[in-house]
Backbone as CSV, one residue per row, in Angstrom:
resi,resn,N_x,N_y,N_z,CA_x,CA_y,CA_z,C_x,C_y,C_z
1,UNK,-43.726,35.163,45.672,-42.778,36.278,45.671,-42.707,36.873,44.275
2,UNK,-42.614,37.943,43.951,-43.247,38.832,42.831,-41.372,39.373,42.590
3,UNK,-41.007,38.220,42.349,-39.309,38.565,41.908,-39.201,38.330,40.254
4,UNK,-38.177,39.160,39.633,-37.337,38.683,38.318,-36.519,37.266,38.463
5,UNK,-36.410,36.823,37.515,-35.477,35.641,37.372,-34.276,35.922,37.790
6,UNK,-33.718,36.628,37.287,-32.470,37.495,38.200,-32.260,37.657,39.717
7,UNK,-33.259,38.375,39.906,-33.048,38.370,41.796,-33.520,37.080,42.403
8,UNK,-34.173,36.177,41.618,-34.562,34.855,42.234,-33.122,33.996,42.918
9,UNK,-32.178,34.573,42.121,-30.644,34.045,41.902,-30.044,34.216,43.547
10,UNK,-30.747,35.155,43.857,-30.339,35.578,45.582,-30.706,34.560,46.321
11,UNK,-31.936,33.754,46.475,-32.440,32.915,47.249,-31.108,32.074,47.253
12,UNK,-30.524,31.504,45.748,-29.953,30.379,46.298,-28.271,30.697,47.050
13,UNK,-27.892,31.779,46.460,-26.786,32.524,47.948,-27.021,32.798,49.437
14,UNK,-28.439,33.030,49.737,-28.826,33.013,51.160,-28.808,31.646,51.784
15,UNK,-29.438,30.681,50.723,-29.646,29.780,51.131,-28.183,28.768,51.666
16,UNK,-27.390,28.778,50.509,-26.062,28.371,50.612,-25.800,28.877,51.729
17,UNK,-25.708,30.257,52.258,-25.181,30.773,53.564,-25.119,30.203,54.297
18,UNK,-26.628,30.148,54.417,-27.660,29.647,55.813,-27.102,27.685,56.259
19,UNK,-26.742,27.803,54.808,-26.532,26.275,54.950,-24.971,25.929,55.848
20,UNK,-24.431,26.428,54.839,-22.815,26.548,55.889,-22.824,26.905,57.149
21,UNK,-24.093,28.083,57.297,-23.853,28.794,59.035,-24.549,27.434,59.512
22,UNK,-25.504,26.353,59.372,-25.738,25.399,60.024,-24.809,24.366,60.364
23,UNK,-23.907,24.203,58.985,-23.169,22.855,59.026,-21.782,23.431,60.125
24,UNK,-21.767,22.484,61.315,-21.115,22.315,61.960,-19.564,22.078,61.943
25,UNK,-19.097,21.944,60.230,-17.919,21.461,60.294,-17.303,22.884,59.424
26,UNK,-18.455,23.546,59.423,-17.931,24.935,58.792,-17.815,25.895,59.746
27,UNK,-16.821,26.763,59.174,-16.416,27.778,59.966,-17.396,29.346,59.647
28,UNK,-17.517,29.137,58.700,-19.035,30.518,58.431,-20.144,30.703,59.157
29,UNK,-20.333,31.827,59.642,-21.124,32.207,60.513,-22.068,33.276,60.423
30,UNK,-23.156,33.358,59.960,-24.263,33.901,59.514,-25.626,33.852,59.681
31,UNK,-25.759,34.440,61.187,-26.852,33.906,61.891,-28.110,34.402,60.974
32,UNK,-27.912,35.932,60.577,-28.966,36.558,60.203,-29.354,35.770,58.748
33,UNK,-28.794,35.466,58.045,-29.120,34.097,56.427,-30.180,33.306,57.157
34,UNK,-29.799,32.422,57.664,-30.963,31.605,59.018,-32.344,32.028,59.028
35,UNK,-32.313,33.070,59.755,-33.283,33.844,60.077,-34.572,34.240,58.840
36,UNK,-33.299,34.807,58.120,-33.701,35.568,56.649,-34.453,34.109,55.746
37,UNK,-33.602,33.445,56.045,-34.227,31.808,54.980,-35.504,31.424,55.652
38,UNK,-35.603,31.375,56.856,-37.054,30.909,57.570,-38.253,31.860,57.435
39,UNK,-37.435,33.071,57.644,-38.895,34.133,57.363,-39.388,34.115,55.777
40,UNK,-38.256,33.500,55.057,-38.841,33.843,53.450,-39.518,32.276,53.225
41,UNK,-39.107,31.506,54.016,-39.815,30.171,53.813,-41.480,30.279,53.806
42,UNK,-41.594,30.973,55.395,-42.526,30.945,55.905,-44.178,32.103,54.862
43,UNK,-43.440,32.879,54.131,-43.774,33.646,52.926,-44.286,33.253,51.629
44,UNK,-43.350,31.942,51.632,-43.385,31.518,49.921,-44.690,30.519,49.731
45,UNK,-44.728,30.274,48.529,-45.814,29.714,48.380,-44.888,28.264,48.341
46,UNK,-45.921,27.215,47.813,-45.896,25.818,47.944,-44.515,25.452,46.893
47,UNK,-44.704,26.007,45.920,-43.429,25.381,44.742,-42.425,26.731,45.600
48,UNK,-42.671,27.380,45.730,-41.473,28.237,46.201,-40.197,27.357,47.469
49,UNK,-41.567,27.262,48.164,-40.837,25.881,49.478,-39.977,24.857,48.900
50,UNK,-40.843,24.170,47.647,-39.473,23.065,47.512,-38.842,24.133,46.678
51,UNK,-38.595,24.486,45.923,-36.990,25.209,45.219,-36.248,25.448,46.401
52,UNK,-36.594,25.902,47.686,-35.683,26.270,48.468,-35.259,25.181,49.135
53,UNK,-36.082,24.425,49.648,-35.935,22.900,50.245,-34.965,21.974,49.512
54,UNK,-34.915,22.165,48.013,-34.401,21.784,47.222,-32.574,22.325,46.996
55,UNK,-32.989,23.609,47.120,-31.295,24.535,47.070,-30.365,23.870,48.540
56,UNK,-31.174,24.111,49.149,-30.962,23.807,50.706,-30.541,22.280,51.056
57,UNK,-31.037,21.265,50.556,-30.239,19.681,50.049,-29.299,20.062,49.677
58,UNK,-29.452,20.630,48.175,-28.346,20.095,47.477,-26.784,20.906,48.055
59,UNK,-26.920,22.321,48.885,-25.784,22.548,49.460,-25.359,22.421,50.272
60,UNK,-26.408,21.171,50.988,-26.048,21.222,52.371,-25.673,19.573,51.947
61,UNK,-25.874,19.098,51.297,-25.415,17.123,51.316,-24.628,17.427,50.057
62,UNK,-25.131,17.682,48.645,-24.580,17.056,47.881,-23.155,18.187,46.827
63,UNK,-23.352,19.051,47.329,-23.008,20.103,46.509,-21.626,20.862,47.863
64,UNK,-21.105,19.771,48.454,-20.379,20.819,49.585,-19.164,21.536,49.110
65,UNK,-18.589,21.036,47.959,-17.273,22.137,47.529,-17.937,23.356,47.118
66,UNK,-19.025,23.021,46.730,-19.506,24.186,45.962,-19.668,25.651,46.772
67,UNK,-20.522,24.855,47.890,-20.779,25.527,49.098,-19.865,26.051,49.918
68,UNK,-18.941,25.356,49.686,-17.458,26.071,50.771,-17.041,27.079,49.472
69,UNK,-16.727,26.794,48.694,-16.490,28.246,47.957,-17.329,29.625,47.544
70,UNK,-18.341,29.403,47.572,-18.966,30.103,47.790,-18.981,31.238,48.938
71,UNK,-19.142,30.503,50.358,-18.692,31.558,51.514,-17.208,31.948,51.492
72,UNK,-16.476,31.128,51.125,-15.261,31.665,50.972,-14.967,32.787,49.980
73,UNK,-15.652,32.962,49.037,-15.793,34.266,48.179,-16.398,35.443,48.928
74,UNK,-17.789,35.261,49.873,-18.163,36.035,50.103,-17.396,36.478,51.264
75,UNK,-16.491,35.741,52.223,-16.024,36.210,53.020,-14.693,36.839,53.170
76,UNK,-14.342,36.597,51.287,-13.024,37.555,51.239,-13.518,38.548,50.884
77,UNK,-14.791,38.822,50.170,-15.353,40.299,50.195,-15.184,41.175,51.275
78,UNK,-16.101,40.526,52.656,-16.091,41.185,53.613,-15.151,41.408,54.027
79,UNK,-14.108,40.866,54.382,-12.597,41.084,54.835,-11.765,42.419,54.064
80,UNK,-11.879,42.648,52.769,-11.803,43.702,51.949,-12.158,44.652,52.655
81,UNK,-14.051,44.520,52.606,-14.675,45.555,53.283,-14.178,46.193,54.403
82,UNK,-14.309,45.076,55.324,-13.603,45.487,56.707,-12.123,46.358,57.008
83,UNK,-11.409,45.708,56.128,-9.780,46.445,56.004,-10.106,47.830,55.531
84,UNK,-11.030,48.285,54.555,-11.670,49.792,53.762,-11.995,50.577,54.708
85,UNK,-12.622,50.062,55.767,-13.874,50.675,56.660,-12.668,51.059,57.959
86,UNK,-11.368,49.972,58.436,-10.690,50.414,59.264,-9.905,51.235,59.251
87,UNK,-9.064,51.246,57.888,-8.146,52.253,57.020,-8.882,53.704,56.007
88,UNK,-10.020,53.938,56.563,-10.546,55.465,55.872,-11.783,55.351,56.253
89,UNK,-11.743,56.273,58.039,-12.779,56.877,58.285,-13.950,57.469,57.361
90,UNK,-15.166,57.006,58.127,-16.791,57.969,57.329,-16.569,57.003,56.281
91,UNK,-16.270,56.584,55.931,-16.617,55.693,53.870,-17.957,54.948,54.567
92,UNK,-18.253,55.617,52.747,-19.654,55.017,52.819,-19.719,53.290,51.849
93,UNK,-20.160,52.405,52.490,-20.263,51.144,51.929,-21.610,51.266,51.194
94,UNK,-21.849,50.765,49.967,-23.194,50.713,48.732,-22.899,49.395,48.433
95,UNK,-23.712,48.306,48.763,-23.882,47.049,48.516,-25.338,47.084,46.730
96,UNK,-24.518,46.870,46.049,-25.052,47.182,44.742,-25.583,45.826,44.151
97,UNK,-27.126,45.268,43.608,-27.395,44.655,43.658,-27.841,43.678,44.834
98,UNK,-28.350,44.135,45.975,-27.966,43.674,47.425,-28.566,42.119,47.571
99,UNK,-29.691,42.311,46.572,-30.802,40.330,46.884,-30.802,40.448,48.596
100,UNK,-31.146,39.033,48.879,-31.294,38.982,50.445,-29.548,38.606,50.863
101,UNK,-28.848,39.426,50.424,-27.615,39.618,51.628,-27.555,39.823,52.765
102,UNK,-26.751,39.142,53.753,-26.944,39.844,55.295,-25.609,40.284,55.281
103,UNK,-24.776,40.984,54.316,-23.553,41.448,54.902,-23.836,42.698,55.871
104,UNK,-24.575,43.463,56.317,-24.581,44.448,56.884,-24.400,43.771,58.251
105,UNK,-24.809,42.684,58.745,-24.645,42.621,60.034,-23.442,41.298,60.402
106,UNK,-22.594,40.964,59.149,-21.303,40.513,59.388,-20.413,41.550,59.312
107,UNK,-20.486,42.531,59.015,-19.279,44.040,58.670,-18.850,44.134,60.072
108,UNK,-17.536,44.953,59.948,-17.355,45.620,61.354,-17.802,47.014,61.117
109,UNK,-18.732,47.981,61.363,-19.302,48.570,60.712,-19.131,50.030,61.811
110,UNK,-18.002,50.290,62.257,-17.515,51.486,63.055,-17.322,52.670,61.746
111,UNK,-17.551,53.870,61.967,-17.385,55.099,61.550,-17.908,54.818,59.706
112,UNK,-18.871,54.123,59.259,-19.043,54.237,57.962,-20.932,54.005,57.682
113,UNK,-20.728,54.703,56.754,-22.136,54.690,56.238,-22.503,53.168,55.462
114,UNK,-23.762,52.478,55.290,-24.322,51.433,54.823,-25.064,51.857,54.137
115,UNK,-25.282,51.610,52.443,-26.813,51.786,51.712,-26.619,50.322,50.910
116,UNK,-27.883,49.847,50.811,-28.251,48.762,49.796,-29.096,49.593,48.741
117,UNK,-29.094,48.987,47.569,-29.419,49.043,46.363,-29.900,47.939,45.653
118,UNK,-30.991,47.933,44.991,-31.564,46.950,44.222,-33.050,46.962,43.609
119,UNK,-33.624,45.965,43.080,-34.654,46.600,42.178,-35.290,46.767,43.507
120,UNK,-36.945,47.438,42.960,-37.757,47.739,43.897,-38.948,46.721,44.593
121,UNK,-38.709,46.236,43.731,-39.687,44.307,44.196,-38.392,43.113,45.312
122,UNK,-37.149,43.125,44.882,-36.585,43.013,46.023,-36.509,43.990,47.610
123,UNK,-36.637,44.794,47.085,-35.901,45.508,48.468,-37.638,45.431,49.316
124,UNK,-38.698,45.818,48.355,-39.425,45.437,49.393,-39.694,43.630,50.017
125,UNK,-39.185,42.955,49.540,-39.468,41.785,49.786,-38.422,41.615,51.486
126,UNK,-37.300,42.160,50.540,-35.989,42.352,51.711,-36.631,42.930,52.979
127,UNK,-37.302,44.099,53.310,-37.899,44.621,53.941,-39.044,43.841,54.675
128,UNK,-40.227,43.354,53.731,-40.974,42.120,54.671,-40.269,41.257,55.229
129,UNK,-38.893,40.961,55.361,-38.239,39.667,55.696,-37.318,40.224,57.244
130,UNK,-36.563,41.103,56.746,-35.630,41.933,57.664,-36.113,43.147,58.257
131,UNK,-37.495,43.901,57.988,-37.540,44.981,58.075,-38.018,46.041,59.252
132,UNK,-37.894,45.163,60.800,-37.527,45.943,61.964,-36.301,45.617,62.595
133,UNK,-35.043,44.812,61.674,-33.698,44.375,62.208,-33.217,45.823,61.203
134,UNK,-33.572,46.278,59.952,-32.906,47.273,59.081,-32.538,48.570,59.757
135,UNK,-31.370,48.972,60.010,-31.666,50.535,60.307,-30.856,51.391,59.235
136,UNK,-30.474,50.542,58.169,-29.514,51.159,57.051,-30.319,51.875,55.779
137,UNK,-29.786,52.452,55.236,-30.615,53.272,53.984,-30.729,52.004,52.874
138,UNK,-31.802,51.883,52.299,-32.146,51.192,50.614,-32.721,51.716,49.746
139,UNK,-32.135,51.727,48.659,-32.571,52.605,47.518,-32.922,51.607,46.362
140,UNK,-34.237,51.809,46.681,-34.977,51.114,45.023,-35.040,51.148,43.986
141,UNK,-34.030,50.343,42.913,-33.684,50.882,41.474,-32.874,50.073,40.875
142,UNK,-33.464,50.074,39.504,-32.221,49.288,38.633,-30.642,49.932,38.886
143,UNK,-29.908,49.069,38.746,-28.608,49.687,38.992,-27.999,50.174,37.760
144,UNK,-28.740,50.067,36.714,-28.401,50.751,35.338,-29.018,52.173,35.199
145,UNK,-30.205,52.674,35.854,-30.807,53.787,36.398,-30.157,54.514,37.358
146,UNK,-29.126,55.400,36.871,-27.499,56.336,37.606,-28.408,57.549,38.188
147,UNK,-29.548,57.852,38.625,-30.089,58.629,39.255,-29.719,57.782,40.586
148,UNK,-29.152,56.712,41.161,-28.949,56.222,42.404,-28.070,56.503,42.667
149,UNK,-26.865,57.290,41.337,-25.387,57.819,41.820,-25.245,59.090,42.253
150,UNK,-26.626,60.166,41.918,-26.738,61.553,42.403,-27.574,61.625,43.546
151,UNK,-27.892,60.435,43.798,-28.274,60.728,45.653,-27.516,59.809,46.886
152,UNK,-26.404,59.426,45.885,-25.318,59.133,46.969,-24.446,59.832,47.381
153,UNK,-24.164,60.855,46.004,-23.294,61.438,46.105,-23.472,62.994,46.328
154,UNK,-24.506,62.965,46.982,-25.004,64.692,47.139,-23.679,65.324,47.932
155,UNK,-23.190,64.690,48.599,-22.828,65.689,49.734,-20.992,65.608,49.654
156,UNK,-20.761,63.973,48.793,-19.117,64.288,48.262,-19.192,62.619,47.159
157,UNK,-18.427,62.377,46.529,-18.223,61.661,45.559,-16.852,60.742,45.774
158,UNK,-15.772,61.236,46.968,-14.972,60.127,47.251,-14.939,59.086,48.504
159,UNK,-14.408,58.327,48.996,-14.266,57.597,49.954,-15.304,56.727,50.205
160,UNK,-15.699,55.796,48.858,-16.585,54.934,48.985,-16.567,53.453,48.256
161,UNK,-17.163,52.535,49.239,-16.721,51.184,48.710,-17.764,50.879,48.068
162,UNK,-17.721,50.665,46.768,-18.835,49.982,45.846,-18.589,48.469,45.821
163,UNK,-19.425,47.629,46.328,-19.519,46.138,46.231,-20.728,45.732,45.374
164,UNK,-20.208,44.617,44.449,-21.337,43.971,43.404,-20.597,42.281,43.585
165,UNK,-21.728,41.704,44.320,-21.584,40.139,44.279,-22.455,39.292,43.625
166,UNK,-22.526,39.121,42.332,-23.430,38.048,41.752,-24.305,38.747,40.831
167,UNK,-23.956,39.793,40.352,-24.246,40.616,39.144,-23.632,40.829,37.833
168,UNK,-22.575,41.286,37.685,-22.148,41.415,36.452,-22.079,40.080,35.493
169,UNK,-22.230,38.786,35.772,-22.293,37.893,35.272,-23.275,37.922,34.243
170,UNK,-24.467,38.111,35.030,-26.067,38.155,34.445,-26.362,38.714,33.294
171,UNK,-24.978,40.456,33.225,-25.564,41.178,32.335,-24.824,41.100,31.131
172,UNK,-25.259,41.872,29.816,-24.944,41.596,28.358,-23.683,42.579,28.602
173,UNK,-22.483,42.287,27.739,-20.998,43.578,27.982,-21.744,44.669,28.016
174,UNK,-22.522,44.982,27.015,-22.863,46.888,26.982,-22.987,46.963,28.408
175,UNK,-23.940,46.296,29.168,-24.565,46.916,29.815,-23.641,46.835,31.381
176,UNK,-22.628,45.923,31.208,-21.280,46.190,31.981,-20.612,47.434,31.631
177,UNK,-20.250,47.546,30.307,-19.742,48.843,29.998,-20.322,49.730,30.539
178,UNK,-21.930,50.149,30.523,-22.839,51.091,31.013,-22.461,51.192,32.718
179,UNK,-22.351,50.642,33.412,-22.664,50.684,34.895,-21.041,50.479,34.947
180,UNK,-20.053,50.003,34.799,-18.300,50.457,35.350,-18.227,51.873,34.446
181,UNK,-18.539,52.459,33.543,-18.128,53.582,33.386,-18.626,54.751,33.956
182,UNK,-20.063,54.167,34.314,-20.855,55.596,34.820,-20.152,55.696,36.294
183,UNK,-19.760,54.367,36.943,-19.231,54.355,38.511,-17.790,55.526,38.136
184,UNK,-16.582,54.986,37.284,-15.370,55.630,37.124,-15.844,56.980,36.726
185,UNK,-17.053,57.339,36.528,-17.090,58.520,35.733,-17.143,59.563,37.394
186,UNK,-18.012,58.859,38.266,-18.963,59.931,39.060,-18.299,59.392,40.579
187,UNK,-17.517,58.264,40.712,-16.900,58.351,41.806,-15.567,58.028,41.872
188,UNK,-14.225,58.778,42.879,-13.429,58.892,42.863,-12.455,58.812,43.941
189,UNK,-11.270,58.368,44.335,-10.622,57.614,45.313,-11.516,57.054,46.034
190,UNK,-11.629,55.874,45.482,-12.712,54.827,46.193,-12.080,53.596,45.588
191,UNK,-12.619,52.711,46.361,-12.806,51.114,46.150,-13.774,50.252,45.585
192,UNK,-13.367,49.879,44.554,-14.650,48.606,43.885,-14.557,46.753,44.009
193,UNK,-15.362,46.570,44.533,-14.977,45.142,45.097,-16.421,44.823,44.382
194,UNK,-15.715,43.269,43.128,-16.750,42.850,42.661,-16.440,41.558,42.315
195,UNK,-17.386,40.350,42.175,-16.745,39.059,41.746,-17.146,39.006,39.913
196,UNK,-16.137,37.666,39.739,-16.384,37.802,38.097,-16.127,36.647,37.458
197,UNK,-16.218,36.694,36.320,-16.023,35.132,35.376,-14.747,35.402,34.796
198,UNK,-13.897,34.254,34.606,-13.400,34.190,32.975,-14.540,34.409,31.729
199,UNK,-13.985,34.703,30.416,-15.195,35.106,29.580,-15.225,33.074,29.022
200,UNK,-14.832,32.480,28.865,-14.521,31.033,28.488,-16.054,30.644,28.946
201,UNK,-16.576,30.702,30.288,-17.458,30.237,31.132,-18.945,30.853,30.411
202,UNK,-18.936,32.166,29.998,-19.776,32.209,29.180,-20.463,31.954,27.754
203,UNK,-19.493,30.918,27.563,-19.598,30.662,26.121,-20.144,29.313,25.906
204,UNK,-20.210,28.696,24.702,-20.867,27.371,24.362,-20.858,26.364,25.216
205,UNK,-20.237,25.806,25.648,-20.463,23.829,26.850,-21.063,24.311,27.886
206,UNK,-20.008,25.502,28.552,-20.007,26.214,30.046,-21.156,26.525,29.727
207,UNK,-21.847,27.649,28.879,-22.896,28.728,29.218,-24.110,27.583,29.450
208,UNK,-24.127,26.579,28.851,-25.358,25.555,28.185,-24.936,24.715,30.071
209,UNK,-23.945,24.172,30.308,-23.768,23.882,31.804,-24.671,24.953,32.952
210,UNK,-24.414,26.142,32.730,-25.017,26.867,33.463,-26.482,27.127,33.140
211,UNK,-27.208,27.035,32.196,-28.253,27.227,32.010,-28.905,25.868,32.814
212,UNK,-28.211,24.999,32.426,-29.254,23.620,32.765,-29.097,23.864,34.879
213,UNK,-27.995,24.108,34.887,-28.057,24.425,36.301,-29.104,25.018,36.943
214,UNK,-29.512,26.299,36.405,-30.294,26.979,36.557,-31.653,26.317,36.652
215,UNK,-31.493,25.825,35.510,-32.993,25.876,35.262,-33.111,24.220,36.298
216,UNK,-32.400,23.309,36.917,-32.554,22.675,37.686,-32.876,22.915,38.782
217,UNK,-31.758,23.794,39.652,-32.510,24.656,41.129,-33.587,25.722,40.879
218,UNK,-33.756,26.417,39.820,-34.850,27.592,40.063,-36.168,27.179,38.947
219,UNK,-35.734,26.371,37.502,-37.013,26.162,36.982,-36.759,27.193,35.633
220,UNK,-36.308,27.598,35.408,-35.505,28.191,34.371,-34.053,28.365,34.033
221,UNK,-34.067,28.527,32.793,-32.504,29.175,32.192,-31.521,30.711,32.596
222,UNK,-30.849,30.380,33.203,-29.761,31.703,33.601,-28.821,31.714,33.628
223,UNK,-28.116,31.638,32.457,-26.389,31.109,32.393,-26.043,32.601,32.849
224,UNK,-24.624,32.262,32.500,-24.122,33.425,32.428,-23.585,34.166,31.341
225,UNK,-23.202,35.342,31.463,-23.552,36.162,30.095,-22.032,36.801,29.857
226,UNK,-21.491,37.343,31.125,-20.323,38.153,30.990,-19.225,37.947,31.259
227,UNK,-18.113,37.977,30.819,-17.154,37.442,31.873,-15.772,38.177,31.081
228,UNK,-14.758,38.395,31.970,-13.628,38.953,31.629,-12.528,38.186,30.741
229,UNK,-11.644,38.799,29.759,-10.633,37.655,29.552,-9.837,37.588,30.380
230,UNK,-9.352,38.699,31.206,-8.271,38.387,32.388,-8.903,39.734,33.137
231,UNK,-8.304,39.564,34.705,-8.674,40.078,35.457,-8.578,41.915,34.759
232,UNK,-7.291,41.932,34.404,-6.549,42.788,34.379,-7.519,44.811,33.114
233,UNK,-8.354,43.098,32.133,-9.282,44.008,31.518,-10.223,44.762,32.234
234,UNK,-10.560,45.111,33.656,-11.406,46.115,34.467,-10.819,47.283,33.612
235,UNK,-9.225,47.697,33.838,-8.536,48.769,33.638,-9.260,49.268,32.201
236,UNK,-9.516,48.725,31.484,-10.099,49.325,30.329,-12.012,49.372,30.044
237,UNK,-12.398,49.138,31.385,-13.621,49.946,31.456,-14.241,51.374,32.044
238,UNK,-12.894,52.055,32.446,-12.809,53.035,33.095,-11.701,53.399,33.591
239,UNK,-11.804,54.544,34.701,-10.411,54.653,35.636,-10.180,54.174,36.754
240,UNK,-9.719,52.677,36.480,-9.928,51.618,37.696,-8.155,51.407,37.341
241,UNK,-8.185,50.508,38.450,-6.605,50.349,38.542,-6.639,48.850,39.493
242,UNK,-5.843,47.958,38.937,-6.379,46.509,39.326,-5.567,46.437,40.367
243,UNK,-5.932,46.062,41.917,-5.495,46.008,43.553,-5.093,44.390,43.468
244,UNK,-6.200,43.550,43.057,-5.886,41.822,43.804,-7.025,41.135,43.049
245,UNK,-6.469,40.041,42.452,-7.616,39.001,42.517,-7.499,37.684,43.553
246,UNK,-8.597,37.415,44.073,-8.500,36.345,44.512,-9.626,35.112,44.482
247,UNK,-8.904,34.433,44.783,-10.361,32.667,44.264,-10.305,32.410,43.294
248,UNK,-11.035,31.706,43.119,-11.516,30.145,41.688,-12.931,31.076,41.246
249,UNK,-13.474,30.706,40.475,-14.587,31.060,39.529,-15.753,30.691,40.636
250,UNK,-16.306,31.958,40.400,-16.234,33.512,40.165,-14.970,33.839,40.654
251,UNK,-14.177,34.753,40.954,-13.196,35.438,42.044,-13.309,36.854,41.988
252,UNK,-13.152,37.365,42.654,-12.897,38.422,43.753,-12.309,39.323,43.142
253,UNK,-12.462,40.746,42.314,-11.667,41.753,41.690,-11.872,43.146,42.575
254,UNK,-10.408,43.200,42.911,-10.728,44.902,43.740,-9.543,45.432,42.905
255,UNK,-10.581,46.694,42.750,-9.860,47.816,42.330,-9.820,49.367,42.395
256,UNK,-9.043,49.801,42.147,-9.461,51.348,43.146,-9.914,52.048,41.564
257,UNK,-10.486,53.297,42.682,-11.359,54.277,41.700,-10.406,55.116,41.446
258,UNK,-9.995,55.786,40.623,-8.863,56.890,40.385,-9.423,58.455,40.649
C-alpha cells in the first residue's frame, strides 16, 4: 500500500472498529470496518498482514479499554452528526481527513450531502477497497491545499458539518492555525466536530510514550504533535464558539462556525 505514515494511522482505527463490531460483548456495530479490513487484508503485502494481524490482537485481547474508548469517541461523533443532519435540512457533511472510515454508512443520512476528503494515495486505496459500495463525492487533496474549500463551496458556504477525527494531533500548531482559520474564514453557520489532545500529551514522557507506541503497531515513530491547553482555546483560532466537550483523551470538541 503506497500510503504516508500518517494515513497508515487509519488502518489501526478501522481495525479497532472492526474489532469491537466482532467482539460480542460490545455494543458497536460496524459491519462495513469488517468488510473494509478483509478487503485491505486481502491487498496487503506479507509485513502489511502482520501489522494488521498484529493491531487486530492487540485490540481485540489485550488493549480492550483502549478499544472501548475509542468507538465510544467515534460514536459520539456520529451522534453529533446525526442530531446536525436532523435539525438543518440539505447540510452538507465533509468528513476531512477521511483514512478508511466507514462513517458514511453508520450516519442517518436523510436530506444531506456526503463528501470525503483526503490525500490522493488514500482515497484511491479507499476506492480499491469500497469502491462499488461508494456513491458519495471524494476529493483528493491535502487538507492544507484550501482549493478543496472553493469546490465545496461553489454554490453556498453555510449549513455544513466539518468533521476531523484523528488529525489535528499529527500536525505542527502553524499548520493547525493554517486549516481552523482558513475553515472560520470561508465557512459560516456551520458545525465543526473534531477530536483533540490536552497539549501536556504532546510533550516530553507522553510524546516519547506515543512514539514508541507507534512505532510498535506500525514500525515507526508518530507521536503526537498538537494539542490544546483547554478545550476552550478553539475560540482563539478563529470564529468558533465552543458547543461541548466530551470524553477522555482524545475528546470530542464541537463548535459552531460564526
Amino acid at each position: 500500500m503506497n500510503l504516508s505514515n500518517v494515513s497508515k494511522t487509519a488502518i489501526i482505527t478501522m481495525t479497532c472498529r472492526s474489532a469491537q463490531t466482532e467482539n460480542p460483548k460490545s455494543d458497536f456495530n460496524d459491519p462495513m470496518s469488517v468488510q473494509s479490513l478483509r478487503r485491505l487484508t486481502d491487498l496487503a503485502s506479507e509485513s502489511e498482514k502482520k501489522t494488521i494481524q498484529k493491531i487486530k490482537k492487540m485490540y481485540g485481547k489485550y488493549s480492550k479499554k483502549e478499544a472501548q474508548s475509542l468507538v465510544k469517541r467515534v460514536s459520539s461523533i456520529d451522534r453529533i452528526i446525526n442530531d446536525y443532519i436532523l435539525n438543518n435540512q440539505d447540510c452538507t457533511v465533509i468528513n476531512i481527513a477521511c483514512g478508511f472510515d466507514t462513517r458514511y454508512w453508520r450516519l442517518d443520512r436523510r436530506d444531506c450531502t456526503y463528501i470525503e476528503l483526503d490525500l490522493p494515495e488514500v482515497i484511491d486505496q479507499k476506492k480499491a477497497l469500497l469502491g462499488d459500495q461508494i456513491n458519495y463525492k471524494m476529493i483528493s487533496s491535502s487538507v492544507l491545499d484550501f482549493d478543496w474549500i472553493d469546490e465545496v463551496t461553489k454554490e453556498r458556504n453555510s449549513n455544513f458539518v466539518l468533521v476531523m477525527e484523528g488529525l489535528l494531533m499529527y500536525f505542527k500548531e502553524e499548520d493547525v492555525k493554517k486549516l481552523l482559520g482558513a475553515i472560520s474564514e470561508r465557512f459560516s453557520n456551520s458545525l465543526l466536530v473534531t477530536d483533540a489532545l490536552d497539549k501536556k500529551l504532546t510533550e516530553g514522557l507522553y510524546k516519547k510514550i506515543g512514539d514508541w507506541s507507534s512505532k510498535l503497531l506500525l514500525g515507526f515513530e508518530l507521536g503526537w504533535n498538537f494539542g490544546f491547553e483547554k478545550a476552550e482555546d478553539i475560540e482563539t483560532y478563529g470564529n468558533y464558539s465552543l458547543i461541548g466537550v466530551e470524553g477522555k483523551q482524545p475528546y470530542v470538541i464541537t463548535a459552531s462556525i460564526k
